[in-house]
N, C-alpha and C positions, 0 to 999 in steps of 0.2 A: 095340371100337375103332370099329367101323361106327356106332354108337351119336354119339360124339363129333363125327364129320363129318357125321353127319346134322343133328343140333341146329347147326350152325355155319352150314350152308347154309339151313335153312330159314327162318332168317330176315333177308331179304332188305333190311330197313329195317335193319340195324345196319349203324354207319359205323366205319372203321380211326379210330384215338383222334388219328392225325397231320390229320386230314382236318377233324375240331372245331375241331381244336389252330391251324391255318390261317381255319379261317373266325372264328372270335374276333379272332383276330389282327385279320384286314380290319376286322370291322364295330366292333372299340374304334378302329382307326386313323381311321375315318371320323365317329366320334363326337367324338376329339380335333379331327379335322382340323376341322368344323364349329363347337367350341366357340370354337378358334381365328379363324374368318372372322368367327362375332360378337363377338368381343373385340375386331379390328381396326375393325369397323366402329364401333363403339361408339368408340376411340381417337382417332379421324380424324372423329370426327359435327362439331367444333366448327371445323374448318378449311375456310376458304373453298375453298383451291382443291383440287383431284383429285388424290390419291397417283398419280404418275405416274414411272415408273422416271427420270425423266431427274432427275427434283425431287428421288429417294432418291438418286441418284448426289452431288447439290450439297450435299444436307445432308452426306452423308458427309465431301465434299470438305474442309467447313471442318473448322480445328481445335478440340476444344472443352476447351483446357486453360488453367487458369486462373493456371499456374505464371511465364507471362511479364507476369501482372500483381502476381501476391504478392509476386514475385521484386523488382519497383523500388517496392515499399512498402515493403521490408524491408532495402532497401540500408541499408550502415552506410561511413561516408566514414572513412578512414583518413587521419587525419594525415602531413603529410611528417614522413621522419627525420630525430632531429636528426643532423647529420654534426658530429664533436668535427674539429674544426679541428685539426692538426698542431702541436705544439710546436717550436719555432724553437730552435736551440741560439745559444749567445753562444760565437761564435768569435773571435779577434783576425785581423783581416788581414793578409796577407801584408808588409804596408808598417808592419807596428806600430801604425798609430792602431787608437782603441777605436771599437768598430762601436757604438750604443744599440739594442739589439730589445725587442720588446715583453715584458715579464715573462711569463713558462709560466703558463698557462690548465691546470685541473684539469681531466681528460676523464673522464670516467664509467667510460671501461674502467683506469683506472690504480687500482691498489692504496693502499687507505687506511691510513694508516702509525698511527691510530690502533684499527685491529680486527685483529684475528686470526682464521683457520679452521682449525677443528678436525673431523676425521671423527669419525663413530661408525660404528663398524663394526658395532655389534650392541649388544644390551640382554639381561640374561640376570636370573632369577629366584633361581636360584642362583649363590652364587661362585665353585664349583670349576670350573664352565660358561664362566666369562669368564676366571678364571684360564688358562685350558688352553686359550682365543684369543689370551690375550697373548701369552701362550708362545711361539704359532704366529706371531705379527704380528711379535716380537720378532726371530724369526728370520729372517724378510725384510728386517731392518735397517731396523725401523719404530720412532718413539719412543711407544710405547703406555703406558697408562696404565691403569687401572680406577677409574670416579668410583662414588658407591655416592648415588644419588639416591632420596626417597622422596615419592612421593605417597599419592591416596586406594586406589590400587590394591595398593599394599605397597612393598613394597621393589625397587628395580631396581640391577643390577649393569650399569653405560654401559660401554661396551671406544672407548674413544677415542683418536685417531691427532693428533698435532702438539704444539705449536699450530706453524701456519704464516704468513708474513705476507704472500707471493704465491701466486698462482693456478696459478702453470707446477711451484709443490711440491705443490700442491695435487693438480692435476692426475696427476702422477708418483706419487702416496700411492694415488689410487683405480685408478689401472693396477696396480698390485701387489695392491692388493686384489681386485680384479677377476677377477687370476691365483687368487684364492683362494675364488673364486665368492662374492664377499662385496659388496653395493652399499649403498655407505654414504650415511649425511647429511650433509650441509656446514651445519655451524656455525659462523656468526659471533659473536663474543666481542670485547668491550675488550678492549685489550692491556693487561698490567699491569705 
């Protein structure tokens, strides 16, 4: 064992591996640190005046975003809406004479008495699939139907709710459906 501490001592040029481990350290840090002063110097060679902390504080200051000028090239002007004017009902006055109002104006929200809306609740590939939603829709005291449509795709079995000719039945058909975790399509259709 005497042996072991002798070889350990006697040679006095060996350094502990943490001691390397440090000096590396410094002299790569002073290496980066110097690559870095000619990188800046080189950066700044073509500007007249002197990088002076007051000059980096001003550049910073401004803002350098180009989103408050995309922003009004990109503006898009919205139209006014149109507002459906009120229809006037024709009442007689109290006094008996006939009042003259203007004839009822069609408004955009009112129901066209020549279409119908019809839900589809679902689309199925087989029939026993859409049979056994009627079933189910039928029993919510819904008037369902199954239409059997065919394209390139094959054959589709529609599970379809109405027909209806306002929007407030309409409306009332996808609430139940809804209870039935089912979002259907609104199909418009000629009345026949």
């Amino acid at each position: 064992m005497s042996r072991r501490n002798a070889s350990r001592r006697s040679s006095p040029a060996s350094k502990p591996a943490w001691v390397w481990f440090v000096l590396g350290n410094f002299v790569g840090g002073f290496v980066v640190f110097m690559i870095f002063l000619t990188g800046l110097k080189q950066d700044s060679g073509g500007d007249e005046r002197p990088a002076t902390p007051a000059r980096k504080a001003e550049e910073q200051s401004k803002p350098r975003f180009d989103f408050y000028t995309l922003l009004q090239e990109n503006e898009v002007e919205v139209p006014e809406p149109k507002v459906a004017k009120p229809s006037r009902r024709v009442t007689a006055p109290p006094d008996g004479g006939a009042r003259s109002e203007s004839p009822r104006e069609e408004t955009p929200g009112r129901d066209d008495p020549q279409l119908v809306y019809i839900l589809q609740a679902a689309s199925f590939r087989d029939a026993a699939e859409a049979e056994k939603l009627r079933a189910q829709l039928t029993l919510a005291n819904l008037d369902v139907k199954v239409e059997i449509a065919t394209d390139s795709r094959g054959t589709w079995h529609r599970v379809l709710i109405g027909p209806y000719r306002s929007r407030s039945k309409v409306a009332a058909a996808r609430e139940t459906l809804a209870d039935h975790k089912l979002m259907p399509l609104v199909l418009k259709r000629p009345a026949r």
